[in-house]
N, CA, C and O atoms as CSV, one atom per row, in Angstrom:
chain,resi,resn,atom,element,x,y,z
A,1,UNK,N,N,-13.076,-12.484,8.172
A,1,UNK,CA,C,-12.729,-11.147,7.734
A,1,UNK,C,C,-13.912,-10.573,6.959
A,1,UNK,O,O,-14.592,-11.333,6.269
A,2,UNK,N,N,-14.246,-9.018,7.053
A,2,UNK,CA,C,-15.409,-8.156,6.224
A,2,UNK,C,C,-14.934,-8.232,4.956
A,2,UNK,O,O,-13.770,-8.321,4.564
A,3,UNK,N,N,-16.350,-8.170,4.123
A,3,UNK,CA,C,-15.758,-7.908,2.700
A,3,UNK,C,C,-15.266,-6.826,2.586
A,3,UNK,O,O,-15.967,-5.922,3.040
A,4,UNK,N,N,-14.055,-6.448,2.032
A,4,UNK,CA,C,-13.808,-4.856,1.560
A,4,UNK,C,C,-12.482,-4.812,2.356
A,4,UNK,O,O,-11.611,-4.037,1.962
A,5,UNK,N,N,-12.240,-5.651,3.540
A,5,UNK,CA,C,-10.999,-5.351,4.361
A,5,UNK,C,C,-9.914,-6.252,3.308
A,5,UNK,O,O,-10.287,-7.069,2.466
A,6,UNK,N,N,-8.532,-5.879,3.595
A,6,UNK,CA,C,-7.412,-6.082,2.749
A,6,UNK,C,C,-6.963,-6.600,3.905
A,6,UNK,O,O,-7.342,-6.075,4.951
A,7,UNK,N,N,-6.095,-7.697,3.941
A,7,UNK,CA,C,-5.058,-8.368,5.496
A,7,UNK,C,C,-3.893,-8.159,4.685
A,7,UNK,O,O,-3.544,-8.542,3.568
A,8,UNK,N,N,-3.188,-7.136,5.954
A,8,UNK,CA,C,-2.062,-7.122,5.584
A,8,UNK,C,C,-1.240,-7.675,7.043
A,8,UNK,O,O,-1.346,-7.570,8.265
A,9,UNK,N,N,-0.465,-8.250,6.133
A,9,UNK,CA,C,0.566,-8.984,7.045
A,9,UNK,C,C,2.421,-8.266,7.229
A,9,UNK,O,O,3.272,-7.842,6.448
A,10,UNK,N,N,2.287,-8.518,9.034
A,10,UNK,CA,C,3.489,-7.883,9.067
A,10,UNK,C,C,4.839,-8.849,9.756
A,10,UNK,O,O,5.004,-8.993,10.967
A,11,UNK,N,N,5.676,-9.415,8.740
A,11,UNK,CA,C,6.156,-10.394,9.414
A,11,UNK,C,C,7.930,-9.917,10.040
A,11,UNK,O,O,8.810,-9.145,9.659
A,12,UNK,N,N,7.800,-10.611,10.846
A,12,UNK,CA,C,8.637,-10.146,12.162
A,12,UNK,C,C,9.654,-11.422,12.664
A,12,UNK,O,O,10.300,-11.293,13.703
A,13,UNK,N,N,9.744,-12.661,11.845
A,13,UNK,CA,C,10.240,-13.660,12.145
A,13,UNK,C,C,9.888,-14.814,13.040
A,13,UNK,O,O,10.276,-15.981,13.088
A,14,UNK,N,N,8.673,-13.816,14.017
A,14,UNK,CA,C,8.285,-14.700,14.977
A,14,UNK,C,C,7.142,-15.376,14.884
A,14,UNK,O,O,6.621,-16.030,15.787
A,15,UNK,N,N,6.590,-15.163,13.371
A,15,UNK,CA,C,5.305,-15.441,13.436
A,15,UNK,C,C,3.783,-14.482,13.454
A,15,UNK,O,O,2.722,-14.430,12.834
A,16,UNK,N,N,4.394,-13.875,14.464
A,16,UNK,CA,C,3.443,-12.235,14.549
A,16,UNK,C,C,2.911,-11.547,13.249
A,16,UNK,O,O,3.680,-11.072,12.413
A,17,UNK,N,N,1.471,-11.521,13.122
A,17,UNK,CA,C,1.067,-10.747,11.900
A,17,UNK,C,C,0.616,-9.260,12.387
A,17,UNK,O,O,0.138,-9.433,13.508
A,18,UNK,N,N,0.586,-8.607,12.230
A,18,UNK,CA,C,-0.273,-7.676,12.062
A,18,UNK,C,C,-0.543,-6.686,10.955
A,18,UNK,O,O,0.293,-6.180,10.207
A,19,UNK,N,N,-2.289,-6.430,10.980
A,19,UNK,CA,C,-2.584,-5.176,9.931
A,19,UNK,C,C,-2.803,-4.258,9.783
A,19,UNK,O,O,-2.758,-3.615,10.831
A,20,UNK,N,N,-3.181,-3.457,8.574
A,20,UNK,CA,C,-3.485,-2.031,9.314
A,20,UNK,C,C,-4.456,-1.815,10.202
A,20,UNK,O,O,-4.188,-1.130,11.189
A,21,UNK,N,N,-5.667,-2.311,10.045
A,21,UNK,CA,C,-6.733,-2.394,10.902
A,21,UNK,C,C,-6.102,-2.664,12.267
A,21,UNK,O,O,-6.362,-2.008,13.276
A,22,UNK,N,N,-5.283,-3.650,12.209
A,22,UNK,CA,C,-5.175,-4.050,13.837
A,22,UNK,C,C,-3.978,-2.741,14.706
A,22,UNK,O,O,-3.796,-2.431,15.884
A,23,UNK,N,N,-3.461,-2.339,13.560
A,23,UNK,CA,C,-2.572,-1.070,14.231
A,23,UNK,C,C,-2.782,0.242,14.413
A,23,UNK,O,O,-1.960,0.951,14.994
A,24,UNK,N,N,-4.168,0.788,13.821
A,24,UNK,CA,C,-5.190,1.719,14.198
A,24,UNK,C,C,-6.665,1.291,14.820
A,24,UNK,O,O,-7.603,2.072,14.662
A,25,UNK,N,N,-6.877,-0.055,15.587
A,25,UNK,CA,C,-8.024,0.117,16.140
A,25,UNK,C,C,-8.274,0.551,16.896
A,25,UNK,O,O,-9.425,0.294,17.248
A,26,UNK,N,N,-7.578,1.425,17.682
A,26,UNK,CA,C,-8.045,2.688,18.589
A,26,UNK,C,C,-8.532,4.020,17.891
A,26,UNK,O,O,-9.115,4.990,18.375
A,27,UNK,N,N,-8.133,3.776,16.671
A,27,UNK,CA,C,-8.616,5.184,15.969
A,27,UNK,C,C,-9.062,4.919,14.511
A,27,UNK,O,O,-8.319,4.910,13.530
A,28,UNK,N,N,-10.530,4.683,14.531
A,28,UNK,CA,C,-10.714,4.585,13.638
A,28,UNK,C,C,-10.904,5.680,12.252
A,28,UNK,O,O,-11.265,5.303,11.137
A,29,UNK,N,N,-10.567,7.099,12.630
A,29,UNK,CA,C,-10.489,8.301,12.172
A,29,UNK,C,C,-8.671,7.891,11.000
A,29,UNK,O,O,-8.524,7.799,9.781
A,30,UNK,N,N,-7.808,7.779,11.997
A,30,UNK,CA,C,-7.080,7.520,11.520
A,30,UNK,C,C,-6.436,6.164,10.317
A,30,UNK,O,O,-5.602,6.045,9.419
A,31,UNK,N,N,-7.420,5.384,11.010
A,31,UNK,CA,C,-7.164,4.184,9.966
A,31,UNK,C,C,-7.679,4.405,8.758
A,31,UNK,O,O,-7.067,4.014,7.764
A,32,UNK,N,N,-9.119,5.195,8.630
A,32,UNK,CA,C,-9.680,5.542,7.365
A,32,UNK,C,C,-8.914,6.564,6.767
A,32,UNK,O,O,-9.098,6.547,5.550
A,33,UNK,N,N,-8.000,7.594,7.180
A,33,UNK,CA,C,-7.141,8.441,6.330
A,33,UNK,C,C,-6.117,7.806,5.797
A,33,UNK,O,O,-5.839,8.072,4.628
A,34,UNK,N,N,-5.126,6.581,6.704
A,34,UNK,CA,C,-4.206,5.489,6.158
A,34,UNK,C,C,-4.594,4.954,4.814
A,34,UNK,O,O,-3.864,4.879,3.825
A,35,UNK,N,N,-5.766,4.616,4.912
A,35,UNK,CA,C,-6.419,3.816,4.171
A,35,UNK,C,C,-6.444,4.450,2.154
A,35,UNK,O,O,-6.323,3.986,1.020
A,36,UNK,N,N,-6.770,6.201,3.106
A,36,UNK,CA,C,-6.993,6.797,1.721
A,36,UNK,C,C,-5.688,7.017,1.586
A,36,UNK,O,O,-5.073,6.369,0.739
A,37,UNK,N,N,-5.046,7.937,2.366
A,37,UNK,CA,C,-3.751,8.367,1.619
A,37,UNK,C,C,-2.195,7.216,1.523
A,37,UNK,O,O,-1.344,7.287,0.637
A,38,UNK,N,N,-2.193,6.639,2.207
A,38,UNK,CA,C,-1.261,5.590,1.530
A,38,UNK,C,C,-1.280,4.975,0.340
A,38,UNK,O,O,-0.358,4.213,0.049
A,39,UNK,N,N,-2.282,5.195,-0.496
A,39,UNK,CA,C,-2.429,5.047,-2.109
A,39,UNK,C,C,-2.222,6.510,-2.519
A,39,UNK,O,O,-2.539,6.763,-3.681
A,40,UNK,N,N,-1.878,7.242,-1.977
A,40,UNK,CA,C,-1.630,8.434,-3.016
A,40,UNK,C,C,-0.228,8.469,-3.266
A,40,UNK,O,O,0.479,8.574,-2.264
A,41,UNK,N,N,0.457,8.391,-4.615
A,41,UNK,CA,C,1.950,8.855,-4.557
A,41,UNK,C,C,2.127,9.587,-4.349
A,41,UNK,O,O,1.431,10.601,-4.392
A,42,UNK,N,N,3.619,9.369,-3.869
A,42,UNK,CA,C,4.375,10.723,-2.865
A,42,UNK,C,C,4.160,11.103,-1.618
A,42,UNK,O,O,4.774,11.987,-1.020
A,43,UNK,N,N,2.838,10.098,-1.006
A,43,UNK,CA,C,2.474,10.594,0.080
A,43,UNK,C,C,3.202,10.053,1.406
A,43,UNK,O,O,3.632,10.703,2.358
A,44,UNK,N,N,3.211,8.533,1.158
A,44,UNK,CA,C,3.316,8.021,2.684
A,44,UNK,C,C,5.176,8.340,2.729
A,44,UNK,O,O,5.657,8.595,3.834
A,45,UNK,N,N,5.758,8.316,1.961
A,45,UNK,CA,C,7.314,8.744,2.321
A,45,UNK,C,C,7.800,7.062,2.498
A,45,UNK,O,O,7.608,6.045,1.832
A,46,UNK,N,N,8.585,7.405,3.868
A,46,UNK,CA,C,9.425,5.533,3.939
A,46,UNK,C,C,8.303,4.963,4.127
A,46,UNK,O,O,7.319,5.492,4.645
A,47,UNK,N,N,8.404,3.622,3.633
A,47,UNK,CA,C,7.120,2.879,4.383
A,47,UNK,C,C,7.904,1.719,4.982
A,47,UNK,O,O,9.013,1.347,4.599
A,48,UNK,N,N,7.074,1.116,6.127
A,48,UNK,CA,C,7.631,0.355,7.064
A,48,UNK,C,C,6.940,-1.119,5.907
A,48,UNK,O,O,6.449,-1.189,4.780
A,49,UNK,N,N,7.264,-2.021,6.941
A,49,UNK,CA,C,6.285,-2.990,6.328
A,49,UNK,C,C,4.752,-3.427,6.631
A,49,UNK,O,O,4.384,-4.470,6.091
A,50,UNK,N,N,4.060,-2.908,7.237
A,50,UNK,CA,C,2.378,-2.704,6.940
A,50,UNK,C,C,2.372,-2.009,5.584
A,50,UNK,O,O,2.175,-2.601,4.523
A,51,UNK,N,N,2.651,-0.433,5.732
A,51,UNK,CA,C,2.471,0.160,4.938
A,51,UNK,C,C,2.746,-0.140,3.173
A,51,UNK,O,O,2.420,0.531,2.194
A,52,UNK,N,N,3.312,-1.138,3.266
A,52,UNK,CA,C,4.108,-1.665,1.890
A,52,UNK,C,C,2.871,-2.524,1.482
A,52,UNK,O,O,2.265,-2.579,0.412
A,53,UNK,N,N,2.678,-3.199,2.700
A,53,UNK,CA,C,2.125,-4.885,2.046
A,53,UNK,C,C,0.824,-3.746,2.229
A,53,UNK,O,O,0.378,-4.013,1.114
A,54,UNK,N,N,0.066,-2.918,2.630
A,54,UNK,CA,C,-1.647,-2.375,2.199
A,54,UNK,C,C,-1.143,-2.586,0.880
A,54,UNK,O,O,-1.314,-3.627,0.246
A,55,UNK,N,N,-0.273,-1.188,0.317
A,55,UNK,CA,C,-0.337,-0.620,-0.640
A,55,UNK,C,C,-0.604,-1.962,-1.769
A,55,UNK,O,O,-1.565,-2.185,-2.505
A,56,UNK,N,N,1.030,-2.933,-1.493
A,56,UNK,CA,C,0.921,-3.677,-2.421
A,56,UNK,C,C,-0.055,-4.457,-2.953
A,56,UNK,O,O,-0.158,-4.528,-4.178
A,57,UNK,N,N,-1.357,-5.516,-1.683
A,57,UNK,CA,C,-2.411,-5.623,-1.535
A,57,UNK,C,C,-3.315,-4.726,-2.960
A,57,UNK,O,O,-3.866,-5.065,-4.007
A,58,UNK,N,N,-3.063,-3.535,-2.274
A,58,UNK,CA,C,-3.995,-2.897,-3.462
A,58,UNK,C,C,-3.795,-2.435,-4.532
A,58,UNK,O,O,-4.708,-1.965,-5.211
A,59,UNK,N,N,-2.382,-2.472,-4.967
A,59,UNK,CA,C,-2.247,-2.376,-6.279
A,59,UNK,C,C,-2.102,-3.658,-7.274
A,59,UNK,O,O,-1.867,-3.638,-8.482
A,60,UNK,N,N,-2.349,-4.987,-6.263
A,60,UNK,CA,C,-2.984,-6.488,-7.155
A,60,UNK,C,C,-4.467,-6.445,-7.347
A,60,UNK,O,O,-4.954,-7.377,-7.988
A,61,UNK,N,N,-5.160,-5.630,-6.952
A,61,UNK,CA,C,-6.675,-5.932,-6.956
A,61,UNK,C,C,-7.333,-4.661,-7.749
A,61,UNK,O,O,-8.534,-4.650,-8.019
A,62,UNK,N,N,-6.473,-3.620,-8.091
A,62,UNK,CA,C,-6.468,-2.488,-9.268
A,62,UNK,C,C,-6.151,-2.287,-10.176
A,62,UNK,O,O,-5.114,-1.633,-10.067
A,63,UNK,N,N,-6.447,-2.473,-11.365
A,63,UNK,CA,C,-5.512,-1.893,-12.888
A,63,UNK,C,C,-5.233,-0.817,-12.578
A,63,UNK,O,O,-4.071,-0.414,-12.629
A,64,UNK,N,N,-6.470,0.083,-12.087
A,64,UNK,CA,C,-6.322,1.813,-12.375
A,64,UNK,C,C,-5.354,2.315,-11.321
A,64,UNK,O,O,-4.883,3.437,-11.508
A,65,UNK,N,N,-5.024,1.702,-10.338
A,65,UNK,CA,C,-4.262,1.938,-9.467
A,65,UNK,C,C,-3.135,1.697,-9.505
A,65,UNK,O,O,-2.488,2.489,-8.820
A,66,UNK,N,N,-2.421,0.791,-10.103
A,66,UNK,CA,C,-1.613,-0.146,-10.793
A,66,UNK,C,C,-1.040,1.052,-11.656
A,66,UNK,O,O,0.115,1.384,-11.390
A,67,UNK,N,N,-1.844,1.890,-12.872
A,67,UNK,CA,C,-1.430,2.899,-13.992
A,67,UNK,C,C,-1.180,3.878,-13.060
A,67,UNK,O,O,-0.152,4.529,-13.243
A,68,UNK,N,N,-2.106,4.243,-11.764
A,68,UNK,CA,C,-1.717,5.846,-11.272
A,68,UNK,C,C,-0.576,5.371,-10.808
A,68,UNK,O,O,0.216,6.253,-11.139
A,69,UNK,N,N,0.040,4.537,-10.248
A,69,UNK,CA,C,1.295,4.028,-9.639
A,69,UNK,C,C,2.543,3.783,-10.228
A,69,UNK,O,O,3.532,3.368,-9.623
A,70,UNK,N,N,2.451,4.147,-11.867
A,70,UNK,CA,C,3.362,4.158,-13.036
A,70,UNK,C,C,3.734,2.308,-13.422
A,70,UNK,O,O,4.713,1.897,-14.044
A,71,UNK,N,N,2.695,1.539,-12.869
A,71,UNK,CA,C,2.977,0.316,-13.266
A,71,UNK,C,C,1.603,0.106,-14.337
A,71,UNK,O,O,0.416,0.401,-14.202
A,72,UNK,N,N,2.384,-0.553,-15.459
A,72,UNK,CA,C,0.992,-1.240,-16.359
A,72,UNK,C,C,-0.095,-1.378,-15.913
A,72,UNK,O,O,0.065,-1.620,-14.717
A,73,UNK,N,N,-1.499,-1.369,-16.233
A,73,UNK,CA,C,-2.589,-2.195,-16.020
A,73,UNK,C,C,-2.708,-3.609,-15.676
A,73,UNK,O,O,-3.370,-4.107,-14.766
A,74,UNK,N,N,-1.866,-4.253,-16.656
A,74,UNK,CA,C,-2.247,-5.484,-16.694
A,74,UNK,C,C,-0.598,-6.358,-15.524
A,74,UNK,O,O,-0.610,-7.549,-15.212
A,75,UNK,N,N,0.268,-5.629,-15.227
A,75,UNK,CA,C,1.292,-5.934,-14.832
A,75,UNK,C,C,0.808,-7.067,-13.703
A,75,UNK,O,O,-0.388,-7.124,-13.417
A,76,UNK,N,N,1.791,-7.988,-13.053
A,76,UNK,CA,C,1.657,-9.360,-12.491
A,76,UNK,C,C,2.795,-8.978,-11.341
A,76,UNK,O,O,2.366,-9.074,-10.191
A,77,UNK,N,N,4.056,-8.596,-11.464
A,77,UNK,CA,C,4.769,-8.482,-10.861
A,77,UNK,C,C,4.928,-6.832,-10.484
A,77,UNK,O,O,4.952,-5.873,-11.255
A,78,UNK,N,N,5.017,-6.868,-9.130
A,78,UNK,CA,C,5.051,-5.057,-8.411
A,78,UNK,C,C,6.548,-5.121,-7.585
A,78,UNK,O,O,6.572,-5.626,-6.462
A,79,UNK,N,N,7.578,-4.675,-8.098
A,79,UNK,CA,C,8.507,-4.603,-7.286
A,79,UNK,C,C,8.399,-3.462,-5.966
A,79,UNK,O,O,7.884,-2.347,-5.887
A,80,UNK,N,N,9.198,-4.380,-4.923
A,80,UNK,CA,C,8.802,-3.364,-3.639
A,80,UNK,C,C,9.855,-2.473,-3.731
A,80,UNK,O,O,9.337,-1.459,-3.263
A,81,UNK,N,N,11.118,-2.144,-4.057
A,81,UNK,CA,C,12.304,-0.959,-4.601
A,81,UNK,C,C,11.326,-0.070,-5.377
A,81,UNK,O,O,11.387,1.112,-5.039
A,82,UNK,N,N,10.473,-0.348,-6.302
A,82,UNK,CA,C,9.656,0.652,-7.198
A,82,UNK,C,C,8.436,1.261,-6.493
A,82,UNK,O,O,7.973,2.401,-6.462
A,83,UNK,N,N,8.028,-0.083,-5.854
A,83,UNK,CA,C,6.682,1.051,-4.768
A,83,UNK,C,C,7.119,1.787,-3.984
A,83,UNK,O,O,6.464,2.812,-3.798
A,84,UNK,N,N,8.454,1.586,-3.154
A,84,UNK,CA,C,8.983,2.333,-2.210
A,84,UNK,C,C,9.609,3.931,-2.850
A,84,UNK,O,O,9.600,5.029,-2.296
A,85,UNK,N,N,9.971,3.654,-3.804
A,85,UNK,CA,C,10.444,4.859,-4.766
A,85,UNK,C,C,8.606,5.514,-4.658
A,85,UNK,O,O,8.216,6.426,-3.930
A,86,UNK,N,N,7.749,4.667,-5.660
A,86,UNK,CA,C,6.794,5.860,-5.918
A,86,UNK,C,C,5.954,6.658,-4.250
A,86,UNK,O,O,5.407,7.758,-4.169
A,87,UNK,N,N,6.100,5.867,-3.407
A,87,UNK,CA,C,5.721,6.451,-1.963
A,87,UNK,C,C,6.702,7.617,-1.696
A,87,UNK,O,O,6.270,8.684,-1.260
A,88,UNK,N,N,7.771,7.464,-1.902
A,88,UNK,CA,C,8.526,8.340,-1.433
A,88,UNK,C,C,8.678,10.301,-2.865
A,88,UNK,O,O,8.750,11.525,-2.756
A,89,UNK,N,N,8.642,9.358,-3.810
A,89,UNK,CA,C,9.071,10.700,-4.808
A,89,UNK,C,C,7.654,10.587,-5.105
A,89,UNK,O,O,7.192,11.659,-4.715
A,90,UNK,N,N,6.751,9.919,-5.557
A,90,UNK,CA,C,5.582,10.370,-6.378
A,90,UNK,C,C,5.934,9.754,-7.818
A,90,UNK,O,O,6.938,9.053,-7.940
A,91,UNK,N,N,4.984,10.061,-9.047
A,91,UNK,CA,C,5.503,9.149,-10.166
A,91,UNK,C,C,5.336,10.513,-11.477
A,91,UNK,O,O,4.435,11.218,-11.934
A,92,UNK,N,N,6.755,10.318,-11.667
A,92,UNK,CA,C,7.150,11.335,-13.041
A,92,UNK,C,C,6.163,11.121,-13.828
A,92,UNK,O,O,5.411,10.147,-13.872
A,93,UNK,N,N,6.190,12.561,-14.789
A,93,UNK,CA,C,5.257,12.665,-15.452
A,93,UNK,C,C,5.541,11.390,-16.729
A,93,UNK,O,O,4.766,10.840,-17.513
A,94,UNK,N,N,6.896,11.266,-16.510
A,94,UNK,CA,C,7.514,10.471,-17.907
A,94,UNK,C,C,6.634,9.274,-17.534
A,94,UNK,O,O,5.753,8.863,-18.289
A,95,UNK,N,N,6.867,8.805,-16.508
A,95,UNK,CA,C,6.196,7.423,-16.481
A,95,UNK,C,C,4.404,7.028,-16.689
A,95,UNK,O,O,3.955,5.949,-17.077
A,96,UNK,N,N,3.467,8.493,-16.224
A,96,UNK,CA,C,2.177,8.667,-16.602
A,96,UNK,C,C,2.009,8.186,-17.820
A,96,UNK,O,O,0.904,8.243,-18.359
């Protein structure tokens, strides 16, 4: 794997992974907008499970991303009910 790529895994019971990379390599236009805006709250709406495990991926390897996401800096545990909330609503000002 490149440095800088995130593996996200999509599990399906059967074993089968796949990531984002591998589910936009026909378009690499599109994988680089995934890439950006699925870290923006409020943006991606439902997320399937790729879309969960990027995000989550990258909000273990960010503090600052971690705070824009209304979770601590230093937090250890990311519930997926709370990421799925901030994808879908965005994150109150209360929680900023």
């Amino acid at each position: 794997m490149l440095p800088g790529r995130i593996l996200i895994l999509l599990s399906t019971g059967e074993g089968n992974e796949m990531t984002l990379e591998e589910r936009y390599a026909n378009d690499p236009w599109l994988l680089d907008l995934y890439r950006e805006k699925l870290l923006e709250p409020g943006w991606a709406g439902e997320l399937d499970t790729v879309g969960l495990q990027y995000i989550k991926s990258s909000l273990k390897q960010s503090p600052s991303l971690r705070r824009r996401w209304g979770f601590r800096p230093s937090a250890k545990r990311l519930s997926e009910n709370r990421i799925r909330a901030v994808a879908m609503d965005g994150v109150s000002a209360k929680r900023r």
